[in-house]
N, C-alpha and C positions, 0 to 999 in steps of 0.2 A: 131578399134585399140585395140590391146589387151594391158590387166594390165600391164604386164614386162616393154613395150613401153612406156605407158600412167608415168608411178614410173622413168624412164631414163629421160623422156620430164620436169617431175616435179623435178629432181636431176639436170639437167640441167640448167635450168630456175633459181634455187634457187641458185644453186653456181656463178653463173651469178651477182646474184641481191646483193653476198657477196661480191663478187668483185668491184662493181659499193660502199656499203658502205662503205667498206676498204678505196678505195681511197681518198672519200669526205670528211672519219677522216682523214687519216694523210694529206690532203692539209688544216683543218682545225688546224693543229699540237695537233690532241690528241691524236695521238700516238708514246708516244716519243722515245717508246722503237724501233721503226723503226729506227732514226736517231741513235742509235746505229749499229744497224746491217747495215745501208747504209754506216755509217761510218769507218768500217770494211772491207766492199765488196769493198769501193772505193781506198783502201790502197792496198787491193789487185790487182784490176786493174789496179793501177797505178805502182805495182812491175810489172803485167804482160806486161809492156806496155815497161818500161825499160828507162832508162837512155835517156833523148834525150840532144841535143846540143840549147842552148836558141837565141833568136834572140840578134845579137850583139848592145843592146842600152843602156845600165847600164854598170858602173863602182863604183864598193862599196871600198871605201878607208874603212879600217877595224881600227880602235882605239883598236890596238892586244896588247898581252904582251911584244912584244918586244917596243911598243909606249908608255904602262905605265912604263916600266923600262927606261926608255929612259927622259919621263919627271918626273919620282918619286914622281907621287899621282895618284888616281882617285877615281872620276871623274876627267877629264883632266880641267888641266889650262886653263880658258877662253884665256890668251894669246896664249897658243898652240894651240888652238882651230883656233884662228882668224890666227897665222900664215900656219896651214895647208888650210885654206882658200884661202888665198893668193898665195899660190904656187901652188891650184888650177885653180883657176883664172888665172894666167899667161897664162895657157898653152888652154886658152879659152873654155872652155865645154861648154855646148847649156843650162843645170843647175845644180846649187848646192842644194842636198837635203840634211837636215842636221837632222839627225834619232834621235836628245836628246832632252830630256826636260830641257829648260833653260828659270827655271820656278824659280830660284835663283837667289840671288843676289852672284855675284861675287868679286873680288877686282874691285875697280875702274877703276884700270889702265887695265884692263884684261878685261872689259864689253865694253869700250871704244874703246878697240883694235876692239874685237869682232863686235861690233858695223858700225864701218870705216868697215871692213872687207865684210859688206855686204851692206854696201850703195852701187846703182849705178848696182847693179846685179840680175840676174835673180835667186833667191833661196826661198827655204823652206824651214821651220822650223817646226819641229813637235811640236804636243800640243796634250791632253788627253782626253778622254772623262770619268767622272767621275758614277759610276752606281750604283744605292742602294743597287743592289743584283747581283750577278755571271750570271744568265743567265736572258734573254729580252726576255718574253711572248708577243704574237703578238697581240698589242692593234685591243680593239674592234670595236674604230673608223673608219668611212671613211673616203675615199679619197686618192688624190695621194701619201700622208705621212704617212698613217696612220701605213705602214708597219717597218717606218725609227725606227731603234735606238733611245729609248729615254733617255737622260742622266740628273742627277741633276746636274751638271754643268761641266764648262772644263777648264782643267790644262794650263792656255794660257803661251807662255814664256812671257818675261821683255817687257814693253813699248819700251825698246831705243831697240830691238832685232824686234819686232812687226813691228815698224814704217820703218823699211829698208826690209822686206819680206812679204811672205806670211805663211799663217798659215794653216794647214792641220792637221786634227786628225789622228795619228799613231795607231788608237786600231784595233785589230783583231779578228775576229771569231771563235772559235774554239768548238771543237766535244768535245766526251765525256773525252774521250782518253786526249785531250790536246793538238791535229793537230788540224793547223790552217786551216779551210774549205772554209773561205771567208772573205772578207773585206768590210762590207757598204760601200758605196762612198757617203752617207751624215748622218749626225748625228745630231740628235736634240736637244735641251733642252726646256722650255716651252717657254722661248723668242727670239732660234737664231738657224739658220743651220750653219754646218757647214761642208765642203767638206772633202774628206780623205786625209791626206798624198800623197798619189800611184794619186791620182787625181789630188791635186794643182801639183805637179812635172812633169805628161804628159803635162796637159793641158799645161802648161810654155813653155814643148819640143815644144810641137807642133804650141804652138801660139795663139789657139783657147780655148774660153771656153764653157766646154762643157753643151748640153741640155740632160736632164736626163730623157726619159721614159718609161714605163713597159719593163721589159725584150729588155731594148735598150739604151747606150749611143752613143751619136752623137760629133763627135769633126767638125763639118762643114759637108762634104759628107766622112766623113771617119766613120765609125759604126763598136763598140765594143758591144758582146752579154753581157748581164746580168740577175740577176733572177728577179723574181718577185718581192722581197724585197728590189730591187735596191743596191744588192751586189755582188759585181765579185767574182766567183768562183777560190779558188786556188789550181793549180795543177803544183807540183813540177817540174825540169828538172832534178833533181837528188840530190847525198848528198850534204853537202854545200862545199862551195868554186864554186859549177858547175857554179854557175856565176861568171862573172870576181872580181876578187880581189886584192888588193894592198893593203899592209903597209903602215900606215899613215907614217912610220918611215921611209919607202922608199920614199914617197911624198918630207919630208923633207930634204932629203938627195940628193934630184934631181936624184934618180937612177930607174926611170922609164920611159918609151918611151912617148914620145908628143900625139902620137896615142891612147894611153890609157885611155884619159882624153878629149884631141878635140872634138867637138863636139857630146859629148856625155852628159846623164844624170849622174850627180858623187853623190853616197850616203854615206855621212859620217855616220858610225854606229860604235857601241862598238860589239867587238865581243871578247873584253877580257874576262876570265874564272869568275873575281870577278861580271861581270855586272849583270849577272844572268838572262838575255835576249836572252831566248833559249826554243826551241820551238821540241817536236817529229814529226817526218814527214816518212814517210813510207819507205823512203830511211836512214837517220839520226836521229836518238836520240838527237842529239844537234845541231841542226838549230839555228844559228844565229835570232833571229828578224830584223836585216837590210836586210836579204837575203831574208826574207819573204818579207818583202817588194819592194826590189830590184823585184821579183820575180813579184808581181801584178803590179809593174810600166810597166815591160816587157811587163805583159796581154794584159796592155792598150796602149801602143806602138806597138806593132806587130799584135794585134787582136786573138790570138792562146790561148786565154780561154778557157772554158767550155762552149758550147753551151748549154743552158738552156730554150727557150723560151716558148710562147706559142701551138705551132707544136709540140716539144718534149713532151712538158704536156698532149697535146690529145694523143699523141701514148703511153706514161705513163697508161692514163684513158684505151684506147682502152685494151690494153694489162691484166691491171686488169682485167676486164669484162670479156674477149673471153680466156684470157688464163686456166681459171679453167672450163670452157663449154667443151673445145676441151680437157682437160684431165679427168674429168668428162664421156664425151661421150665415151674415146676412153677405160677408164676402163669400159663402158657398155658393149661394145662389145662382143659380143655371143661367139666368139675365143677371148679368154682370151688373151692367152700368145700371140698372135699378137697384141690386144691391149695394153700387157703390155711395149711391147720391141716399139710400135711406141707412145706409154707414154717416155718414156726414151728418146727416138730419137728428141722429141719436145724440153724434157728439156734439151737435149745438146744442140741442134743447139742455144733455144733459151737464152742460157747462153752464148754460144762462139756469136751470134751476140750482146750482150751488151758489151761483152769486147770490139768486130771489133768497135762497136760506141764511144766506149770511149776511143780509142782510135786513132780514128778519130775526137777527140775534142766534140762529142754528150755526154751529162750527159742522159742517161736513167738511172730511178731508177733502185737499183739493190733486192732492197731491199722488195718493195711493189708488186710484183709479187709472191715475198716467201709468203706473208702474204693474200694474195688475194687468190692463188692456191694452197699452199700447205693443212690447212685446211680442205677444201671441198672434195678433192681430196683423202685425209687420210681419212677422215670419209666414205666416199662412196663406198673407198676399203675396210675399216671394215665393212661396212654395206652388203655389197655384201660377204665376208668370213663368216659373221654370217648366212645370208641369204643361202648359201650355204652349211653350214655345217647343218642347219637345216633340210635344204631337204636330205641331206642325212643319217640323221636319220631318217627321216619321211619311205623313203625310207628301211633304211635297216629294220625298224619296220613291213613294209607290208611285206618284203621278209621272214620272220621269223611267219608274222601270213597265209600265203601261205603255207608254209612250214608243217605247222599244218593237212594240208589236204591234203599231199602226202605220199604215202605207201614207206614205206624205202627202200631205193636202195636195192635189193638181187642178185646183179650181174646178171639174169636172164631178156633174152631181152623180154619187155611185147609183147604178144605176140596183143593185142590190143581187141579190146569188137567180142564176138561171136555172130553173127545173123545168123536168118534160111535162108538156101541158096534157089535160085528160080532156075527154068527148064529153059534151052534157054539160048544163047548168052548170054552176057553181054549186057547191051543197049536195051535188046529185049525185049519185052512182056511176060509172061507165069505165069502160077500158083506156087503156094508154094507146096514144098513137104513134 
């Protein structure tokens, strides 16, 4: 095997073994500057992907401006509150999720309504999880929790609110940016779990409570994908309103269809301008947060998350590893410019197959393949441009000391070296004359 070979097998080999480290940091999160750039890439695939139509199980009643002009404060009157209830209720829904912190005391007569309002029914109540700092380092412990959210404590609503519902934490995930990426579906503190918002509200629809394992929620024989951290991935249907909406004011007013509300999940949320509960998302700048959430309840109702599992994470791992060998190798290639344009040809294809997956509900990183291949890949083509331009220097240096020992062109054709001629044929025998 010659050296050229022997240096390609060893450039090979070694962009391989960067690949293979790349990945084992960022699955260990130490490299955070990736979840930036994945976060970016997935905004983009998600413009590329476009607008889709969401499955019909959410009805978000909206506490809009024309609801606070309408009752003349906000936060809304615990009595408004309990009578948009009520005129929910009539019209039957399957449940009432109700997106506020009602972690306050109210007037009496207003807690009390409130209160009556959800005896006897199937609803949620959001509550908070409280964190010592902005972002959740992935403890070092084992085991099945060790990945969960951990909070110093949670914003619960009232007792007399508490004891007629259920209780689900409304906190969200979010990127660097300030889109929201995912929702834990349980949340810790050092003495209690507690389930998500988007989870006590399915689990209600559906009946069942669910069992929570790696990369899997189970509501009975029904199965929602999740990640590793036991958190659903979220991905938009579009800018807001794309899920159904109604005016708490038109609730009131009875100027809404029975169909709107029947047997559906109904989320009360603020999505007035003062609440300040608004979220960036690759389609909208001002994402409501009942819509995010509206939005993960859907996940878990329809199943049309993010596929994340452990199958996606080995084609993740594989992909690192072989994807900078095979550009690597194919910048060896003896015909350069053939190698260079089926380098190009790899990286499109294998850019437009992440999109086709992701938008087929597969989460392939987008992100850990730039950082795995591009590297090795850029190095090796400047190693090979220096390496090449060495040699020909080396080269045009011997053409020039050559040069030194040839008699100068004088237009005259040589006429070549002169020997004494022999007697006879060519070919033949004979003496010298």
């Amino acid at each position: 095997m010659g050296s050229r070979h022997l240096q390609t097998l060893i450039a090979v080999f070694l962009s391989g073994l960067w690949g293979a480290a790349v990945y084992f940091a960022h699955e260990r999160g130490h490299l955070s500057f990736l979840d930036r750039i994945e976060s970016a890439m997935t905004d983009l695939r998600t413009l590329a992907r476009g607008v889709r139509v969401p499955p019909d199980f959410v009805t978000i009643v909206a506490i809009d401006d024309t609801m606070v002009k309408q009752g003349g404060i906000y936060p809304l009157a615990r009595i408004d509150l309990a009578r948009i209830v009520d005129a929910i209720a009539r019209l039957q829904p399957k449940v009432i999720a109700i997106d506020l912190l009602l972690v306050d005391r109210g007037s009496d007569d207003g807690d009390e309504a409130l209160a009556r309002s959800l005896a006897g029914r199937a609803s949620v109540i959001a509550a908070a999880a409280v964190f010592a700092q902005a972002s959740q380092p992935i403890a070092a412990e084992n085991g099945p929790l060790a990945r969960l959210p951990r909070a110093e404590r949670f914003l619960l609503p009232l007792k007399r609110f508490a004891d007629h519902a259920e209780i689900g934490i409304a906190n969200v995930t979010t990127d660097r940016g300030g889109t929201p990426s995912s929702i834990p579906m349980l949340f810790r503190t050092h003495d209690s779990i507690e389930m998500s918002f988007s989870l006590r509200a399915a689990a209600l629809a559906i009946g069942k409570e669910p069992t929570i394992e790696p990369y899997r929620l189970a509501f009975g024989e029904r199965s929602v994908a999740i990640d590793a951290d036991h958190a659903l991935s979220v991905t938009f249907y579009g800018p807001r309103r794309t899920m159904r909406t109604i005016s708490a004011a038109s609730v009131l007013a009875g100027e809404i269809a029975a169909d709107d509300i029947r047997q559906r999940i109904v989320v009360i949320g603020a999505t007035v301008t003062a609440a300040g509960d608004f979220f960036p998302t690759p389609f909208d700048s001002v994402m409501p947060g009942v819509e995010v959430v509206a939005t993960a309840i859907t996940h878990l109702m329809a199943g049309d998350g993010m596929l994340r599992d452990q199958l996606v994470c080995l084609v993740d791992a594989i992909i690192a590893i072989v994807l900078p060998m095979i550009l690597v190798g194919l910048l060896a290639w003896h015909r350069s410019a053939i190698g260079l344009i089926a380098t190009l040809i790899i990286i499109v294809v294998g850019a437009a197959a992440n999109v086709f997956a992701f938008s087929r509900g597969i989460l392939l990183s987008a992100a850990l393949p730039i950082a795995a291949a591009a590297p090795p890949a850029i190095l090796f083509a400047g190693v090979q441009l220096w390496s090449g331009r060495r040699r020909a220097q080396y080269f045009a240096i011997r053409s020039e000391l050559l040069a030194q020992f040839q008699a100068p062109d004088s237009g005259v054709a040589d006429p070549g070296p002169r020997f004494p001629q022999r007697a006879g044929a060519p070919g033949c025998g004979g003496g010298f004359h």
